[in-house]
C-alpha positions in Angstrom: -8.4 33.0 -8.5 -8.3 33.4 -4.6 -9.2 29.4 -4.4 -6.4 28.8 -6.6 -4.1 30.5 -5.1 -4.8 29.6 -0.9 -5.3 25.5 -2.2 -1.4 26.0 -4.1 0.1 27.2 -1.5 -1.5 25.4 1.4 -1.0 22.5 -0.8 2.8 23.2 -1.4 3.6 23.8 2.3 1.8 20.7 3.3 3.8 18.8 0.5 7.2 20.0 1.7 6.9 19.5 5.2 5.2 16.3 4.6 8.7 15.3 2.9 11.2 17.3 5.1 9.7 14.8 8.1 10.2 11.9 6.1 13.5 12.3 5.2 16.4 13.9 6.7 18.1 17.0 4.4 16.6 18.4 1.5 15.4 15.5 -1.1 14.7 15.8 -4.6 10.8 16.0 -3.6 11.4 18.9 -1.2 12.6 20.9 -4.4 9.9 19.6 -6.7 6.7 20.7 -4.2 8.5 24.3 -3.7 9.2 24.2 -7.5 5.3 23.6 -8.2 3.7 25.6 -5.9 5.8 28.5 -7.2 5.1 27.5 -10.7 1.3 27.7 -10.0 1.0 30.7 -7.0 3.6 33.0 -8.8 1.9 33.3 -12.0 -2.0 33.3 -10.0 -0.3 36.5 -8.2 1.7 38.3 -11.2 -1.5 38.4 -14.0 -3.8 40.1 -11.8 -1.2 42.3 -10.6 -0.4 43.7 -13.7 -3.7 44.1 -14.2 -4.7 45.8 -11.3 -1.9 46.4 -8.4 -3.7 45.8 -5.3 -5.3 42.8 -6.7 -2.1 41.7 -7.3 -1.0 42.6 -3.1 -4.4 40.9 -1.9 -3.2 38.1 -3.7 -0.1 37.9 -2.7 -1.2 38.3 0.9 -3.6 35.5 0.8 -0.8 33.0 -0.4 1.1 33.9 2.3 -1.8 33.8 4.7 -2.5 30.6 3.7 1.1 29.7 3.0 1.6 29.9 7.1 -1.8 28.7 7.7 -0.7 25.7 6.3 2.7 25.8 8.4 1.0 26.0 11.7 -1.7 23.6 10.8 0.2 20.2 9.2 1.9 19.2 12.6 -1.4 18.6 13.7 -2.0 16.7 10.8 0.9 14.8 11.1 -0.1 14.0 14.5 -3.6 13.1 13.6 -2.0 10.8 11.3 -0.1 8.8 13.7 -2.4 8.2 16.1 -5.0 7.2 13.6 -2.1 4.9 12.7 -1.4 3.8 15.9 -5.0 2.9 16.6 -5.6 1.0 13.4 -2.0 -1.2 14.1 -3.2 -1.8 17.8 -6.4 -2.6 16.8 -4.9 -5.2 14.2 -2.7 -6.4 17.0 -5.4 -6.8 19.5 -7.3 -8.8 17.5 -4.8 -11.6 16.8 -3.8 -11.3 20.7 -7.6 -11.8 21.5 -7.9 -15.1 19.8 -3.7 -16.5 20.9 -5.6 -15.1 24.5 -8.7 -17.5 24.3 -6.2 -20.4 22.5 -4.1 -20.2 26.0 -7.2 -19.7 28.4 -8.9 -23.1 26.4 -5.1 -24.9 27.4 -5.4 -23.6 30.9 -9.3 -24.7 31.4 -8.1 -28.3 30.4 -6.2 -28.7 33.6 -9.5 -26.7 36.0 -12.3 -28.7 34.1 -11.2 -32.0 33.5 -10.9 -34.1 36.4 -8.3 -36.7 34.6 -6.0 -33.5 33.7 -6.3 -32.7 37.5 -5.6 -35.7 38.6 -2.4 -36.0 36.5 -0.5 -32.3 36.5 -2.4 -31.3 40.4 0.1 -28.6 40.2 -1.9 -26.7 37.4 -4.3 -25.8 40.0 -2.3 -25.3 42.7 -1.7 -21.3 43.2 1.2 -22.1 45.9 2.8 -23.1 43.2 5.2 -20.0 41.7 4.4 -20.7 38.4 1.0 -21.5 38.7 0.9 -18.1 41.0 2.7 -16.4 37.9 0.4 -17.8 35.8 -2.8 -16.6 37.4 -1.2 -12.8 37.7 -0.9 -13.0 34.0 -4.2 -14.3 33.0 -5.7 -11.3 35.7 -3.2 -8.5 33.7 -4.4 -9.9 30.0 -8.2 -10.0 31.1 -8.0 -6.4 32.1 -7.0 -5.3 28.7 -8.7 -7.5 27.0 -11.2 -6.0 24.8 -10.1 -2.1 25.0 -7.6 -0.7 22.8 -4.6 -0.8 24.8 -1.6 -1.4 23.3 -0.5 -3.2 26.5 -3.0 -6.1 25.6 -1.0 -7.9 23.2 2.5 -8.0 25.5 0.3 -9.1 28.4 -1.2 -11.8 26.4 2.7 -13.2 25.3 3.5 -13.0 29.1 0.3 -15.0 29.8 1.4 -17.7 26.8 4.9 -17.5 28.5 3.1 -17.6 32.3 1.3 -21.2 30.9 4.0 -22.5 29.5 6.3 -22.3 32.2 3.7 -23.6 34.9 3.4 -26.8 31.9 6.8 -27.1 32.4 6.8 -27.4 36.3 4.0 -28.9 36.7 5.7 -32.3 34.5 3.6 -31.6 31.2 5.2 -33.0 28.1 4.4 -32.0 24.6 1.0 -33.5 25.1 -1.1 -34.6 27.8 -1.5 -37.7 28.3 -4.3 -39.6 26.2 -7.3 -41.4 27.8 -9.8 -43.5 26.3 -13.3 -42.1 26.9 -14.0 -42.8 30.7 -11.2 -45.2 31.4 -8.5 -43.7 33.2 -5.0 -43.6 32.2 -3.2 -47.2 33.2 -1.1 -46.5 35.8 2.4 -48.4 35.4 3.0 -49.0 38.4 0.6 -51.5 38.8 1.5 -53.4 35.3 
């Protein structure tokens, strides 16, 4: 009967304040959890005390006990909650940044590997360039984080997307780059 009684009412406490944080005033559920944990401790607490009185008071005291137990103890929860959530979403988040990271790095290594993309937009390696300069300070922020579980990672990955873009811009990139056959270089019009 004990069991009964500390799971009801560590139960109903954890119900109610789980629905007084979620909503602001007293809901419809708030009434409801008080309602049944009543409807479950009260009679657990009354039998035996008719039948014997201080079973009745150790009963009663037990409730309580774990009544406040429980009203001590589901912050904590709460906050156990939300981090686990937190950590689960960043996760989620890191993951997708991890792979838009190594989409931008592969755009950036076009212009450092390939001698005909270095030849055409020189500015892309050029770090006294400001936007190449900008560019390389957010590539150095996003590797830092990459691969922890910072929530910092996926911001510094959109500044590093924004970092390339910009530095595309400057350095003359259009939408593409421009297209070569395999090992001829690109005609130059100047020379008809």
């Amino acid at each position: 009967m004990a069991a009964v009684v500390v799971c009801a009412a560590g139960a109903s406490v954890y119900a109610l304040r789980k629905h007084l944080a979620a909503d602001d005033g007293l809901p419809d559920a708030v009434f409801w959890d008080g309602f049944a944990g009543l409807a479950i401790v009260a009679p657990a607490v009354i039998v035996p005390a008719l039948v014997a009185p201080w079973a009745g008071l150790l009963l009663g005291c037990v409730a309580a006990g774990a009544a406040a137990a429980s009203y001590v103890w589901t912050p904590r929860v709460f906050s156990w909650q939300a981090d686990r959530r937190f950590v689960r979403e960043t996760a989620a988040s890191n993951e997708v940044a991890a792979a838009r990271h190594r989409s931008a790095l592969a755009r950036w290594q076009r212009y450092e590997l390939d001698p005909a993309h270095g030849i055409d937009y020189p500015a892309m390696s050029d770090p006294r360039q400001p936007e190449t300069a900008a560019l390389i300070r957010a590539m150095r922020a996003a590797e830092q984080l990459r691969g922890g579980t910072d929530a910092g990672y996926a911001p510094a990955v959109d500044r590093l997307e924004r970092a390339l873009a910009d530095a595309e811009r400057a350095a003359g990139v259009g939408g593409k780059a421009p297209v070569r056959a395999a090992g001829f270089p690109a005609a130059d019009p100047a020379l008809g």
